[in-house]
LUMLUMKOL-932616 format. One line per 10 residues: number of its first residue (from 1); their letters; for each residue x, y negated, z of N, C-alpha, C. Coordinates in nm, 3 decimals. Last residue first. Layout:
BEGIN
NUM = A = X:Y:Z:X:Y:Z:X:Y:Z | ... .
***
This chain:
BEGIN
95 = XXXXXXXXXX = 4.807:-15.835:17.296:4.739:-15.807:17.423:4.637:-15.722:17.443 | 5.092:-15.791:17.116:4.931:-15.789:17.120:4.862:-15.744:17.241 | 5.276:-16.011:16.966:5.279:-15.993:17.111:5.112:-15.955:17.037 | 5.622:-15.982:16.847:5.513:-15.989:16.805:5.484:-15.964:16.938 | 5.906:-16.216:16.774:5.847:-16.147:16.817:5.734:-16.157:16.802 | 6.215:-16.248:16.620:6.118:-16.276:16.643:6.037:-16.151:16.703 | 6.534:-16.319:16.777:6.429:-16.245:16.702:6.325:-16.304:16.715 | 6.880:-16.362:16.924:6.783:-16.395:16.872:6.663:-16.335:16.751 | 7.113:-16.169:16.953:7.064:-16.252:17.029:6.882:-16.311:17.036 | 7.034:-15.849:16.829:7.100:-15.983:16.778:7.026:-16.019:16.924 .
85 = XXXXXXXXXX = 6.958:-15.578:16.749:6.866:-15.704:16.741:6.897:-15.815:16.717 | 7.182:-15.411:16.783:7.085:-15.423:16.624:7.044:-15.517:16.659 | 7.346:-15.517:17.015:7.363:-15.536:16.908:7.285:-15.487:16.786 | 7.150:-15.405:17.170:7.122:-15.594:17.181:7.172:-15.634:17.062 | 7.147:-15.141:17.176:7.041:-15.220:17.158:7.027:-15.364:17.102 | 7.398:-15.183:17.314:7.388:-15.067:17.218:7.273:-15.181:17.153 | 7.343:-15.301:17.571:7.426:-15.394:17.484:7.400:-15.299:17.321 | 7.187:-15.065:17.662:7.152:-15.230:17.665:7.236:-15.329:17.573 | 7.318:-14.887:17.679:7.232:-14.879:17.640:7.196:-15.027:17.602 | 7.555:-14.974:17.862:7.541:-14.913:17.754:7.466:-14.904:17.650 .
75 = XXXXXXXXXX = 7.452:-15.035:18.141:7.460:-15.143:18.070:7.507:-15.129:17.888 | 7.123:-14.839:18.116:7.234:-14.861:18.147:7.309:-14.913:18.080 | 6.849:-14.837:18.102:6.897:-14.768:18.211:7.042:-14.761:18.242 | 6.697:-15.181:18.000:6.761:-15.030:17.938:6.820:-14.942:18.103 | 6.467:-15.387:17.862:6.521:-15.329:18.014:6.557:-15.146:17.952 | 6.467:-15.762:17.760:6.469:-15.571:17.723:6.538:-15.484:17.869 | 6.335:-16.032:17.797:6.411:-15.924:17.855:6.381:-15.817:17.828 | 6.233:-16.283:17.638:6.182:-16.150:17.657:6.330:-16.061:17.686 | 6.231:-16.641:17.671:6.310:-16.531:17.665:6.163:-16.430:17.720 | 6.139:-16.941:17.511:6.101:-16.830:17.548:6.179:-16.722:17.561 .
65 = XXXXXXXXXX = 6.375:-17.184:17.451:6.288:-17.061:17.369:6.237:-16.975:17.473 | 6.585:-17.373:17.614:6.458:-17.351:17.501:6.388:-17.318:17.449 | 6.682:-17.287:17.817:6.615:-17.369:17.844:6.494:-17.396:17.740 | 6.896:-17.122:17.732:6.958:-17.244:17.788:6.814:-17.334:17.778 | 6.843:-16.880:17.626:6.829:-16.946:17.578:6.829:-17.101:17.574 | 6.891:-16.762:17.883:6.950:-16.714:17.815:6.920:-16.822:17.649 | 6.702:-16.863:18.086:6.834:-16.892:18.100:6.921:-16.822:17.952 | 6.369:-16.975:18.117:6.464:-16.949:17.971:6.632:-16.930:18.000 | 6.358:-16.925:18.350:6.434:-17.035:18.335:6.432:-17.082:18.213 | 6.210:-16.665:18.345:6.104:-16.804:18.327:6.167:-16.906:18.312 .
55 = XXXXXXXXXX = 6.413:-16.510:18.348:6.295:-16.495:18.241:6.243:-16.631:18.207 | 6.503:-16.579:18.576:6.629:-16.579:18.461:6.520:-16.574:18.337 | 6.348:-16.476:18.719:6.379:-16.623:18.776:6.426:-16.630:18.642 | 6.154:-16.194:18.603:6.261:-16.250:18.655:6.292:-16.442:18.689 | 5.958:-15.935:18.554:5.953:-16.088:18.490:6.067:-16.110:18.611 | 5.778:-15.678:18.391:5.850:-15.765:18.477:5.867:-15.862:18.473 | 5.593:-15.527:18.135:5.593:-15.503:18.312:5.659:-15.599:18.411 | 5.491:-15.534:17.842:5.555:-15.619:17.961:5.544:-15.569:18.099 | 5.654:-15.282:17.634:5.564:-15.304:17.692:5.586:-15.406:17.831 | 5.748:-15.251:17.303:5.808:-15.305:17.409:5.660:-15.311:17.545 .
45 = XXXXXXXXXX = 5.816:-15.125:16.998:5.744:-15.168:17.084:5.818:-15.156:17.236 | 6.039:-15.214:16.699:6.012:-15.158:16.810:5.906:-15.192:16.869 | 6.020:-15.372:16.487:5.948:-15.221:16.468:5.943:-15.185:16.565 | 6.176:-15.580:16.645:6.227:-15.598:16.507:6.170:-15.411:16.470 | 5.953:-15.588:16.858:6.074:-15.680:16.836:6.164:-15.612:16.717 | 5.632:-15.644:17.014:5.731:-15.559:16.901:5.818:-15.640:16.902 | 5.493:-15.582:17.344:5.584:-15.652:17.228:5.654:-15.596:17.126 | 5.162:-15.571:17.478:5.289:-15.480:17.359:5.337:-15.591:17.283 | 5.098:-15.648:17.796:5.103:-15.670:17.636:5.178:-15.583:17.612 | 5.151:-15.583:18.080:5.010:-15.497:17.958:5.060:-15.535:17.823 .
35 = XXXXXXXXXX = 5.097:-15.944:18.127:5.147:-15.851:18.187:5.040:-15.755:18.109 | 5.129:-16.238:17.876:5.053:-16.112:17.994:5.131:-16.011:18.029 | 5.338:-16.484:17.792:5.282:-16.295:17.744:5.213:-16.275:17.869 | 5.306:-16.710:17.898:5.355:-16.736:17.773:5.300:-16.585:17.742 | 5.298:-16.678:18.194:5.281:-16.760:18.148:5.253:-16.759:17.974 | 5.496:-16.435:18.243:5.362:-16.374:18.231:5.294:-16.548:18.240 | 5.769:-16.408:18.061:5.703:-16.505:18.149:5.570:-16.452:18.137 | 5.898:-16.063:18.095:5.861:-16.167:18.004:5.802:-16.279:18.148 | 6.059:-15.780:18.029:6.074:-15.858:18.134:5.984:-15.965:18.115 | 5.976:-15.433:17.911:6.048:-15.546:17.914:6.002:-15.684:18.038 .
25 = XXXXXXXXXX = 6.017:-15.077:17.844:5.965:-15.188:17.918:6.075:-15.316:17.870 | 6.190:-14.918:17.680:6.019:-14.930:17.647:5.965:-15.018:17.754 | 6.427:-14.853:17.770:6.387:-14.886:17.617:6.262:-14.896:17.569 | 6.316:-14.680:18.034:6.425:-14.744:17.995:6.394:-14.754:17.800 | 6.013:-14.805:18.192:6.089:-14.727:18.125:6.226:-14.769:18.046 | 5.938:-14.902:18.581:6.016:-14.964:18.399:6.075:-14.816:18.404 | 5.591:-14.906:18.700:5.727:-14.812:18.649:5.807:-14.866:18.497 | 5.499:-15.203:18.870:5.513:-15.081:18.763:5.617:-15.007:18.704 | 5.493:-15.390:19.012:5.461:-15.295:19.108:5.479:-15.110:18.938 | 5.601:-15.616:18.881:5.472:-15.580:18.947:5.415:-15.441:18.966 .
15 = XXXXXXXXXX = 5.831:-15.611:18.916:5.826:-15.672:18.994:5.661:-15.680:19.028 | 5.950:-15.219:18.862:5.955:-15.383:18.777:5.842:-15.513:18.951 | 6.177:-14.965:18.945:6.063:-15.028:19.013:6.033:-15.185:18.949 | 6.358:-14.816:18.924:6.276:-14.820:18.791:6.162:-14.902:18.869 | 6.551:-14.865:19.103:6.468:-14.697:19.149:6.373:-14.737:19.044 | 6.716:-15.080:19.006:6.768:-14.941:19.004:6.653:-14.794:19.076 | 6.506:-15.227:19.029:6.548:-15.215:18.901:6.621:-15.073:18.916 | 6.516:-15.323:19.301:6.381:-15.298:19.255:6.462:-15.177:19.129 | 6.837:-15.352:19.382:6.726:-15.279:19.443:6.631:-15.221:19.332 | 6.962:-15.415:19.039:6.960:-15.484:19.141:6.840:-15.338:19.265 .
5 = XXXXX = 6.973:-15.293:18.781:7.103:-15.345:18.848:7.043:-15.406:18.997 | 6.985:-15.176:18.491:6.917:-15.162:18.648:7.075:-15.207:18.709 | 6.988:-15.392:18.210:7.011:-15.259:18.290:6.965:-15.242:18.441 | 6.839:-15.621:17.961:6.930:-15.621:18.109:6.927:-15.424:18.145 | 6.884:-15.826:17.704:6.864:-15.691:17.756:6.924:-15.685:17.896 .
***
């Protein structure tokens, strides 16, 4: 999960040009998900709008798994969140 933290992120601005909602957008490799998809992640839906260096590194998963970035409005929210989900989930993706 990440929070607004940088330029783009803090005026809700995602990297393609689309409005991030807080707890309803997310970050993804638009390699692996499209941009538009709906991700579910444990009932929730998630919609892809962004994507990061840290997305496509897999950095949070040190390289192995596919990461999906949750995007919250504050680092509160975001950790709030991270703890129901857990580090790790599965996910659903419908384009």
């Amino acid at each position: 999960a990440y929070p607004k933290q940088d330029p783009w992120t803090a005026k809700y601005q995602s990297s393609t040009g689309k409005r991030l909602i807080s707890g309803k957008s997310c970050a993804v490799d638009p390699r692996i998900i499209r941009y538009g998809s709906k991700v579910r992640i444990k009932g929730k839906t998630y919609i892809a709008k962004d994507t990061g260096t840290a997305v496509v590194a897999r950095k949070a998963s040190k390289g192995k798994l596919p990461v999906v970035d949750l995007f919250f409005a504050t680092p509160k929210q975001a950790m709030a969140e991270l703890g129901k989900i857990g580090r790790y989930a599965w996910v659903e993706v419908e384009n």
